[in-house]
SEGULUM-696050 format. One record per atom (N, C-alpha, C, O): x, y, z; residue in three letters. Coordinates in steps of 0.001 Angstrom, whole numbers, plus 500000, padded with zeros to 6 digits. Atoms other than C-alpha are relative to their C-alpha. Layout:
// SEGULUM-696050
XYZALA
...
END
This chain:
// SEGULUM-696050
500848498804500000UNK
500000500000500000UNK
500882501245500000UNK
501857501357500743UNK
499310498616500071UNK
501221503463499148UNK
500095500691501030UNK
499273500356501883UNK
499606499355499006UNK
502525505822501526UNK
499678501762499404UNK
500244502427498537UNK
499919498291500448UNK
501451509516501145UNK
500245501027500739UNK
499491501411501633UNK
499121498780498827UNK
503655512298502746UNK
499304501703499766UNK
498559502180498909UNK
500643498869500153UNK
502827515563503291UNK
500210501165499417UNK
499674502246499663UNK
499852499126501131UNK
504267517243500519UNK
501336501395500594UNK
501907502205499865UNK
499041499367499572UNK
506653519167502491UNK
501532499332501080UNK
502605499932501020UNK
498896500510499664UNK
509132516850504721UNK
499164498162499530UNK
498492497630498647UNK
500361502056500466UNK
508606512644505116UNK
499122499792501255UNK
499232498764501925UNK
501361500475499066UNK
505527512905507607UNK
499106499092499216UNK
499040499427498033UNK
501250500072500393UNK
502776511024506702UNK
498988500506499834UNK
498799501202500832UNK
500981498585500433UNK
499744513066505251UNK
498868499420501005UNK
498587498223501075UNK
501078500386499215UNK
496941513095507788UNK
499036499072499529UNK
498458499677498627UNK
500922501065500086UNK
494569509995507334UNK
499073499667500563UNK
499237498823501443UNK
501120500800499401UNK
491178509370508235UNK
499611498774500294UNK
498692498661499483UNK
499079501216500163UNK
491740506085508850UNK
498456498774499496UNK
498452497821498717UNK
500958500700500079UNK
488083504765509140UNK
499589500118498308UNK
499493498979497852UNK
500372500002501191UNK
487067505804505346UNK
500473500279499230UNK
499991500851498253UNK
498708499179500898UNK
490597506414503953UNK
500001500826499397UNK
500310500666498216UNK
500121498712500545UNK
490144509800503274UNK
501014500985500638UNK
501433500585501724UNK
498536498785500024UNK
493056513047503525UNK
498952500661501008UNK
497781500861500684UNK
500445498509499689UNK
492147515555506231UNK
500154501151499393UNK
501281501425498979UNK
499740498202500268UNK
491791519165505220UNK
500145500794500771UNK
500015500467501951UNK
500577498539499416UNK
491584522359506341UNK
499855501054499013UNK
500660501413498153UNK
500230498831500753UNK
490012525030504877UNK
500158501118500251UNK
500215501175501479UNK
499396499366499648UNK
490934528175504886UNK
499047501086498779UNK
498230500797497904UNK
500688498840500696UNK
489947531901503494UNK
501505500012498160UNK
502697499824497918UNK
499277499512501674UNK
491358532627499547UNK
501821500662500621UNK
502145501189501686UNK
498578499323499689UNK
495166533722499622UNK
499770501417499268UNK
499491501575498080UNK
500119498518501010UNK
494990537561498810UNK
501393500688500110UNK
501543501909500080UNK
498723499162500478UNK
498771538078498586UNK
500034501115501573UNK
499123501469502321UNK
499456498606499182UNK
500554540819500981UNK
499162501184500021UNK
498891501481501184UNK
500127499195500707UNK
499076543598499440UNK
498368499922500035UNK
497840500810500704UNK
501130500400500101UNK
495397542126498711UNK
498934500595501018UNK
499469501301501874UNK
500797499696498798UNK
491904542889501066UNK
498787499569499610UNK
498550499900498448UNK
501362500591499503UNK
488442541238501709UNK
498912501150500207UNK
499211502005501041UNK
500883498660499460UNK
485393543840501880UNK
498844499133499839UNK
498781498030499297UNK
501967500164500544UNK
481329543529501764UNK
499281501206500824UNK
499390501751501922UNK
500433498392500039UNK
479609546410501712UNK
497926499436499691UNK
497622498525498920UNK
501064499667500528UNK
475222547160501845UNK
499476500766500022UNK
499075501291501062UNK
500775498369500361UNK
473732549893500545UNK
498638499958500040UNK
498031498886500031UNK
501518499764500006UNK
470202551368500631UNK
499751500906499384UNK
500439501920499265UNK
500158498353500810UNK
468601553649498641UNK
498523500724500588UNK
497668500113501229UNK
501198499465499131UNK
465874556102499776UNK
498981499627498958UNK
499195498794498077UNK
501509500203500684UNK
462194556214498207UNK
500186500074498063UNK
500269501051497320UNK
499772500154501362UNK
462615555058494694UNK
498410500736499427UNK
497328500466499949UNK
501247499120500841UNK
459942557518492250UNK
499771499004499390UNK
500462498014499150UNK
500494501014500382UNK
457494555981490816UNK
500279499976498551UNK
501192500766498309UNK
499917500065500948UNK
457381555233487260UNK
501684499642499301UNK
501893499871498109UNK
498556499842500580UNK
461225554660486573UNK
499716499063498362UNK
498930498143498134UNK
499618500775501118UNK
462441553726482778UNK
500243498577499894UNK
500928498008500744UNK
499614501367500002UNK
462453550185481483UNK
501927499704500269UNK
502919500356499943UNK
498020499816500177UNK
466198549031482167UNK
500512500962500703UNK
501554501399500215UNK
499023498600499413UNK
467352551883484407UNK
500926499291501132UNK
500642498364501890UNK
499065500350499356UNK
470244551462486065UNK
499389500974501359UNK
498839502065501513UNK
500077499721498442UNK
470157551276490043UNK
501593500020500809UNK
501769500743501789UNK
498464500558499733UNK
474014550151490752UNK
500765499948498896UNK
500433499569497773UNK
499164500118500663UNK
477236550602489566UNK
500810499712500383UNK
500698499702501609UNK
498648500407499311UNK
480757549469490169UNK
500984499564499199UNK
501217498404498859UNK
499226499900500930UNK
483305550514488041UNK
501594499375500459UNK
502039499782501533UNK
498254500596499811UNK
487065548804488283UNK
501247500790499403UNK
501747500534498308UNK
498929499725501299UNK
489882551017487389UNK
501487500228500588UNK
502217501177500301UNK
498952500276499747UNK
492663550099488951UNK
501235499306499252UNK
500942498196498808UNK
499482500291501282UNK
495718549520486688UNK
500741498789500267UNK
501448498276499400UNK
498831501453499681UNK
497512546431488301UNK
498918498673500690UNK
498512497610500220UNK
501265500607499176UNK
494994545111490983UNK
498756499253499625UNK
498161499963498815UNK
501496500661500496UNK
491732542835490282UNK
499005500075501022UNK
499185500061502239UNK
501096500378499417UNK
488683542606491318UNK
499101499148499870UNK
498701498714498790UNK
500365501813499936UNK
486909539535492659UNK
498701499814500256UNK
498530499708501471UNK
501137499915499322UNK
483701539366493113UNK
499021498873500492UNK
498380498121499759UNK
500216501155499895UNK
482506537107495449UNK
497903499380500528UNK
497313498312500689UNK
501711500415500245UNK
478411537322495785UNK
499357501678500249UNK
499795502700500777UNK
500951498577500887UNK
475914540143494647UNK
498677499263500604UNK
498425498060500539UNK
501087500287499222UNK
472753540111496611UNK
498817500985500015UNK
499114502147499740UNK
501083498418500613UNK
469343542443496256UNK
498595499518500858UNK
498259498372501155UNK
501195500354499519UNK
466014542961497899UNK
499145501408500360UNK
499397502454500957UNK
500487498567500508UNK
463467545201497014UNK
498499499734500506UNK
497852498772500092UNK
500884499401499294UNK
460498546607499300UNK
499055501181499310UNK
499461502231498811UNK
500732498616499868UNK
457134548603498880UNK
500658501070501120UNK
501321500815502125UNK
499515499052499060UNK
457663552455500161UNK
498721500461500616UNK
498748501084501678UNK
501220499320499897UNK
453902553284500189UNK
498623499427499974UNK
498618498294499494UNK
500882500596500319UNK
450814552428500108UNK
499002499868498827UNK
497930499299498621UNK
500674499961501606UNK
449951553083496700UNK
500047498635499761UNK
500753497781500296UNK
499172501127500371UNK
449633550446494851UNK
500485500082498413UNK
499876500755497582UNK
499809500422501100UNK
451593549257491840UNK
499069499949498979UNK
497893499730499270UNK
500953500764500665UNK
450244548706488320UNK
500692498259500147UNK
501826497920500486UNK
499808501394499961UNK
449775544602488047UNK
501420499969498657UNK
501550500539497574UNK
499223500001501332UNK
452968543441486286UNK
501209498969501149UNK
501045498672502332UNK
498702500316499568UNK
456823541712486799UNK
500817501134500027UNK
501078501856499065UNK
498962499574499635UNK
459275543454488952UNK
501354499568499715UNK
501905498667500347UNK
498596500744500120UNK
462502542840487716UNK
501512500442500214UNK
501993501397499604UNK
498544499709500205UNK
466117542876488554UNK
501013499805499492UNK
500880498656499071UNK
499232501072500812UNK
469187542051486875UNK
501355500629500193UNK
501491501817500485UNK
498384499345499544UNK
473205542452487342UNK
500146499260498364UNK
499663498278497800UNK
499382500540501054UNK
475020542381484266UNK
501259500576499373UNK
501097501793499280UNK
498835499773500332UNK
478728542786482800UNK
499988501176499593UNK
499072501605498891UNK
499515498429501134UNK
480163546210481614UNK
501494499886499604UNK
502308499823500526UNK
499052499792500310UNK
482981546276479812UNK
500836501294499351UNK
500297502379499569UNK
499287499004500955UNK
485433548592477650UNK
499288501351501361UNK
498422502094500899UNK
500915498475499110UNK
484023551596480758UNK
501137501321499920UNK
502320501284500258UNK
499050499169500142UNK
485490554687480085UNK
499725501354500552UNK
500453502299500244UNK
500611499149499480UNK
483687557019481880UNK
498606499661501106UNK
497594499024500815UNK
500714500266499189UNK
481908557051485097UNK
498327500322499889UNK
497974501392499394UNK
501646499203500249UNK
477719557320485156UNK
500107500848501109UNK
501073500975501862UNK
499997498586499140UNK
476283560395487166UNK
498586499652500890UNK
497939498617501055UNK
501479499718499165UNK
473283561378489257UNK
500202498663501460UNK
501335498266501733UNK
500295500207498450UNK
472361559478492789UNK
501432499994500655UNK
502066501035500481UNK
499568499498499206UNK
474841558979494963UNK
501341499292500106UNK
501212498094500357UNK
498680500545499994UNK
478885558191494937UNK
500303499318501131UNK
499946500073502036UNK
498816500441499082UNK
480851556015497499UNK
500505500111500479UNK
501111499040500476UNK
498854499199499209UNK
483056557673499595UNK
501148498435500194UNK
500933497618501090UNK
499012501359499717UNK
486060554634499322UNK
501490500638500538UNK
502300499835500999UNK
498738499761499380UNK
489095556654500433UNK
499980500546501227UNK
500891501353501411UNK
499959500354499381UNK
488272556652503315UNK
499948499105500835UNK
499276498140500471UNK
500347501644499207UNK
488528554014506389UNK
498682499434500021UNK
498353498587500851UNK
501585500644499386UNK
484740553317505991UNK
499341499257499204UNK
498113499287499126UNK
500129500932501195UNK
485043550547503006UNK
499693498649500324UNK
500157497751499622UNK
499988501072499366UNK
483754547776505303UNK
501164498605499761UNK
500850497498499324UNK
499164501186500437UNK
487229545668505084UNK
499867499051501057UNK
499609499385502213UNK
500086501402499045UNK
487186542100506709UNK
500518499879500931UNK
500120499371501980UNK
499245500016498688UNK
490039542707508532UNK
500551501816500036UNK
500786502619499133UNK
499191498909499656UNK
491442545707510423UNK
501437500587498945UNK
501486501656498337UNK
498916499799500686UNK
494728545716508716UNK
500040499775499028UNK
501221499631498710UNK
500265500259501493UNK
493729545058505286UNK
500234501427499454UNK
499620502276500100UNK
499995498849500939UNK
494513547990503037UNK
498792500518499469UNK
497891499763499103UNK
501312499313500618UNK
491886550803501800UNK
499772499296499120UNK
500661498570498676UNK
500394500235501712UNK
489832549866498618UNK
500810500811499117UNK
501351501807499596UNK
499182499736500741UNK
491647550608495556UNK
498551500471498872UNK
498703500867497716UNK
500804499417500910UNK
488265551516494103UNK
499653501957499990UNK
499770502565501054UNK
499830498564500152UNK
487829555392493115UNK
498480500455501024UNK
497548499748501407UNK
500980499501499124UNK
485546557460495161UNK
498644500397499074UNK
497649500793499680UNK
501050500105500986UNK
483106557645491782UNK
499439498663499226UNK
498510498593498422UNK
500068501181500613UNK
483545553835491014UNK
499020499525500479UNK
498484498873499583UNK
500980500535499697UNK
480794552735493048UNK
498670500992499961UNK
498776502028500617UNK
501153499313499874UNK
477469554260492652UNK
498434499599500327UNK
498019498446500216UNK
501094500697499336UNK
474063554188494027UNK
498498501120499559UNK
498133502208500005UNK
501545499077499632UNK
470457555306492882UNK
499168500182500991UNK
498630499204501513UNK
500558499666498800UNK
468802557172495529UNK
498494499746500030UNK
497881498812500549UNK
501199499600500221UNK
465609558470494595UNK
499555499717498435UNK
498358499478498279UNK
499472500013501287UNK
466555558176490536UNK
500310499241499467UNK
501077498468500042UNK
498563500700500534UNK
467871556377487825UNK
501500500669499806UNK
501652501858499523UNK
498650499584500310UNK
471676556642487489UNK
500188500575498691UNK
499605499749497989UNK
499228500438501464UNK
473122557759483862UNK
500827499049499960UNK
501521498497500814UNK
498988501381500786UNK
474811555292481934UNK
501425499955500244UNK
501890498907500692UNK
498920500308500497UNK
478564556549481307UNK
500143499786498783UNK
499328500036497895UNK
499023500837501289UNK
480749555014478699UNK
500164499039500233UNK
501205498850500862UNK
499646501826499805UNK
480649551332478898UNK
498836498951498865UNK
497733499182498370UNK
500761500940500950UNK
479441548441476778UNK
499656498691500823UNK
500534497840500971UNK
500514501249499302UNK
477228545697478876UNK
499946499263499144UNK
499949499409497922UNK
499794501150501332UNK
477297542470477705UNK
498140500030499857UNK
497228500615500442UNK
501348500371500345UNK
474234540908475829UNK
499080499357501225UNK
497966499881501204UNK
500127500871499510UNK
473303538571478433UNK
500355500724501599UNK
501337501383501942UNK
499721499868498607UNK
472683538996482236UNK
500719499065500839UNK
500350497913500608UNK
499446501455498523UNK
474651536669485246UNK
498906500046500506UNK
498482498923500776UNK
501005500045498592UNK
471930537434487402UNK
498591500607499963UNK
498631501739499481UNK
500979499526499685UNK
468543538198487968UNK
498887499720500799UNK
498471498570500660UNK
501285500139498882UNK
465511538508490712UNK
498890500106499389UNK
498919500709498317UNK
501332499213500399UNK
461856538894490153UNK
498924499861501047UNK
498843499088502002UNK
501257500350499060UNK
458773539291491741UNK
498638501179499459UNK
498840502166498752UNK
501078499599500369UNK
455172540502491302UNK
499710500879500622UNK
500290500990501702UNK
501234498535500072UNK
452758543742491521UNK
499468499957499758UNK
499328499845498540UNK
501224500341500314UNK
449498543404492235UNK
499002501391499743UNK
499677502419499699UNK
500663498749500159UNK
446940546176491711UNK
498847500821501654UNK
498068501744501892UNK
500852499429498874UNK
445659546312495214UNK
500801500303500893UNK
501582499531501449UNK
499229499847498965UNK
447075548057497367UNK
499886499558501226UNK
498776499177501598UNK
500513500392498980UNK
448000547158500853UNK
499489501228500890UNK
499904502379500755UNK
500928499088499174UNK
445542548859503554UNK
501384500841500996UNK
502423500415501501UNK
499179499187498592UNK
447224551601505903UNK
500041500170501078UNK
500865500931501585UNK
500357500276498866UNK
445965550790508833UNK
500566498530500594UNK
500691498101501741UNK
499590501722499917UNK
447176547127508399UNK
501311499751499284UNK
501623499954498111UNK
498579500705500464UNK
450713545593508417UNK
499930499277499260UNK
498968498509499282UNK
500088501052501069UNK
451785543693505351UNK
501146499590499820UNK
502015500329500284UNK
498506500607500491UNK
454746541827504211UNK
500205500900498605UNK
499667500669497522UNK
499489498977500851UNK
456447544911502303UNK
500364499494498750UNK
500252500152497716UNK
498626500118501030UNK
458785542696500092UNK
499050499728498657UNK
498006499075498681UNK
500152500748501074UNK
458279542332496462UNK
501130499176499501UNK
500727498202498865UNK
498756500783500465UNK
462377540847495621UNK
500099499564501715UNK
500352500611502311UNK
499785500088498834UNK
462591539258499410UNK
501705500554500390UNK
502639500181499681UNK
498832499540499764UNK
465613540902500865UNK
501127498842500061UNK
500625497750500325UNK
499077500922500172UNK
469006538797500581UNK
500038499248498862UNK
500808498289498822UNK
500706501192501158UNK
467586537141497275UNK
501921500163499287UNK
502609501097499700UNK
498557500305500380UNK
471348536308495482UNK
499674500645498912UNK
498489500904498705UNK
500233499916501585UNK
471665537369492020UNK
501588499144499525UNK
501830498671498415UNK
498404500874499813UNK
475491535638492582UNK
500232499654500880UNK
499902500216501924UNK
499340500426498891UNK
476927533988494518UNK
501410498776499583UNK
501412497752498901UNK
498322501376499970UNK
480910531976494776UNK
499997499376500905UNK
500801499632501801UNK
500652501062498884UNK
479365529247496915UNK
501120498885500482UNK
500976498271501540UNK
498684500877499585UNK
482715527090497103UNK
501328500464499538UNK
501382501326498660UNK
498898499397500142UNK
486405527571497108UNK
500617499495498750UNK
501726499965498497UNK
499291499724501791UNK
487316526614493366UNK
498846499961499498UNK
498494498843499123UNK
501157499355501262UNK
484216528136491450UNK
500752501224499882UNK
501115501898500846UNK
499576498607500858UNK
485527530915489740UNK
499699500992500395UNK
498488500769500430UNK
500555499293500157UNK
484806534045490493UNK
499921501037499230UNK
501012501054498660UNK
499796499092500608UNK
484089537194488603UNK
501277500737500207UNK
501647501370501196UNK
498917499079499822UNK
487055538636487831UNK
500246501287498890UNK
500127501151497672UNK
500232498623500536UNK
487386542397486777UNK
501424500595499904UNK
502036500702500967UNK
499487499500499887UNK
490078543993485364UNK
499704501361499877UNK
498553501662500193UNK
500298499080500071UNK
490789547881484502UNK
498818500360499286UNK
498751499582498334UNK
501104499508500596UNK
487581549487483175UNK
498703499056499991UNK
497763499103499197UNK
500844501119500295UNK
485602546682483798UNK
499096500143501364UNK
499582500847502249UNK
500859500150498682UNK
482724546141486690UNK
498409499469499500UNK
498242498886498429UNK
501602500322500526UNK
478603545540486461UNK
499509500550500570UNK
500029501145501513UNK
500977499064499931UNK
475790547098486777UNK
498814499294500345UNK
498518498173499932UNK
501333500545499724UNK
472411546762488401UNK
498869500867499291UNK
498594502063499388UNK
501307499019500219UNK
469244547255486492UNK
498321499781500274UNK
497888498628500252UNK
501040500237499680UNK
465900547570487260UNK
498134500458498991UNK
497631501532498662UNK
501626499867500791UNK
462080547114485351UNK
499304499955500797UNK
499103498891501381UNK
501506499745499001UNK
459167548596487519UNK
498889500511499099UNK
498874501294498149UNK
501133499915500553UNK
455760548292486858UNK
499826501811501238UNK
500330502330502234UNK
500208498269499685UNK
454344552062487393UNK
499068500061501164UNK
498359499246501753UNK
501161499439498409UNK
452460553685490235UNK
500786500341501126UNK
501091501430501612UNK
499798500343498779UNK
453739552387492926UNK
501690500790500477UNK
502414501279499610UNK
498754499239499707UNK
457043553923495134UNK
500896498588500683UNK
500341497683501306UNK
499458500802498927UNK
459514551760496689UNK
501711499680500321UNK
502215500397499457UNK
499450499618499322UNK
462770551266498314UNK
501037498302499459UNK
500544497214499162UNK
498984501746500223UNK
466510548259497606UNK
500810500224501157UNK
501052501131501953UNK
498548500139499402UNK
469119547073499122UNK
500675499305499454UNK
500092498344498951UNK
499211500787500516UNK
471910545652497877UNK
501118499956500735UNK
501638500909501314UNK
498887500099499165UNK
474728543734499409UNK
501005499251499486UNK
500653498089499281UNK
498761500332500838UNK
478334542950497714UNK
501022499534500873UNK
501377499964501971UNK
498642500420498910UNK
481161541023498934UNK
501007499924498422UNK
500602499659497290UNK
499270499950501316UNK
484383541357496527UNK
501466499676501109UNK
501518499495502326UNK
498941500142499400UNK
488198540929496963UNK
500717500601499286UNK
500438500602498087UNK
499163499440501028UNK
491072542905495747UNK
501341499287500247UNK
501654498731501300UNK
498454500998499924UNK
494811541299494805UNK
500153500172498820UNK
499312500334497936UNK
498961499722500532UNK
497518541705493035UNK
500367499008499231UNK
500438498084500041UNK
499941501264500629UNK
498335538854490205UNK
501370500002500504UNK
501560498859500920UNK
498806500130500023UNK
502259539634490912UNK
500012499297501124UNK
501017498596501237UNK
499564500135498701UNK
501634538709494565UNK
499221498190500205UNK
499565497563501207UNK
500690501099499690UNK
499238535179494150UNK
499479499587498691UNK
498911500223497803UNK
499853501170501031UNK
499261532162491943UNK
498762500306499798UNK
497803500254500568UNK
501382500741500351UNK
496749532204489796UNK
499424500861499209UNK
499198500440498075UNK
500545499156499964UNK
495259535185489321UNK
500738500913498811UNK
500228502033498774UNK
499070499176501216UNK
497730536786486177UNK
499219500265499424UNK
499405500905498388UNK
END
C-alpha cells in the first residue's frame, strides 16, 4: 500500500483512517501581501414611481491599473415604500457585465472609498483601491449610463410581482416584492471561479418597475482585491 507524505518533509499526510480519506483544512482565499476582503450594503431612499424600462440602480466601476477585482456574491432585495399600489405586472432585477468603461455614470449617489469606511474584513487590510466615483448608488433616481458596453446577456437576475391592490394603511403587510438577501450571485465554494474584473471593467444593476407604485433596495456585495504579481493564479 502506498505511503502519502505531506508534501513538504517525510511525515505522513493526515489519514482518516476509518474511510481512507486526507484531512483538510480550509481556509479563506490567499489575497497576497498587498490584497483585502470587503462587503459592503447599501440602501437607497424612496425610489419615484414610474422609473424607465432598464434603468440602472448600481454601479461598480474597476479602474485600477495592476489590481483585480473579485467578486465574490451580489445580493438584492426590494420593498414597497407606500401604500399606493403598483400597476399589476413583473418586477425585475438584473446584474450584468460592463465592459470597455470609460467614463463614470452620474446622478444618485457616489461612494466615499478613500476613506477608512470601506467595510474591510480585517482591520489591517489595506483601503479599497476603488475610486471614490467607482461605486454608485440610485437614491431616489435612475443613474446615467457613462461610457461602457454591457454584455448581451445577464449573470443574474431577481423577480417578483405587483398586484393592483394596494395594501391597507391601517394594516401591516409583508412589504417585500424581491425578498431581501435574494442572490443574484453567489461563489458558493472555494474553486468556482469568480468574477474577475480587470481595469475598466465592473457591472451594473438594472431595474424594470411596473408604474404607480414607490419603493425602496438594498443591495449587498462582497468582493476581493489582489495583486496577480503577489498570488498564483490570478495573472
Amino acid at each position: 500500500m502506498a505511503v502519502i507524505q505531506d508534501g513538504v518533509g517525510t511525515t505522513v499526510a493526515g489519514v482518516e483512517s476509518t474511510h481512507l480519506a486526507l484531512r483538510v483544512a480550509g481556509r479563506p482565499m490567499n489575497l497576497g501581501a498587498n490584497g483585502a476582503s470587503f462587503a459592503m450594503s447599501i440602501r437607497s431612499g424612496i425610489m419615484a414611481a414610474g422609473l424607465a424600462v432598464d434603468s440602472e440602480i448600481f454601479q461598480m466601476r474597476w479602474t485600477h491599473a495592476t489590481f483585480k477585482m473579485l467578486l465574490r456574491s451580489l445580493t438584492v432585495g426590494v420593498v414597497r415604500a407606500s401604500a399606493t399600489a403598483f400597476a399589476a405586472g413583473v418586477f425585475t432585477v438584473r446584474s450584468t457585465v460592463a465592459r470597455a468603461w470609460t467614463a463614470d455614470g452620474g446622478a444618485g449617489v457616489a461612494i466615499v472609498m478613500s476613506t477608512n469606511n470601506t467595510n474591510k474584513r480585517r482591520t489591517s487590510f489595506n483601503l479599497s483601491k476603488f475610486s471614490d466615483t467607482g461605486i454608485r448608488k440610485a437614491d431616489t433616481a435612475a443613474l446615467t449610463a457613462g461610457t461602457k458596453q454591457r454584455d448581451t446577456n445577464d449573470f443574474g437576475a431577481a423577480l417578483g410581482f405587483t398586484g393592483v391592490v394596494a395594501p391597507a394603511a391601517t394594516v401591516e403587510v409583508a412589504p417585500s416584492i424581491i425578498a431581501p438577501g435574494t442572490y443574484l450571485w453567489q461563489r458558493n465554494t472555494t474553486d468556482e471561479y469568480p468574477f474577475y474584473f480587470s481595469t475598466n471593467e465592473g457591472l451594473v444593476i438594472t431595474a424594470t418597475v411596473p408604474a404607480t407604485g414607490t419603493w425602496s433596495y438594498n443591495i449587498g456585495v462582497e468582493w476581493a482585491e489582489v495583486d496577480p504579481a503577489e498570488v498564483t493564479g490570478w495573472a
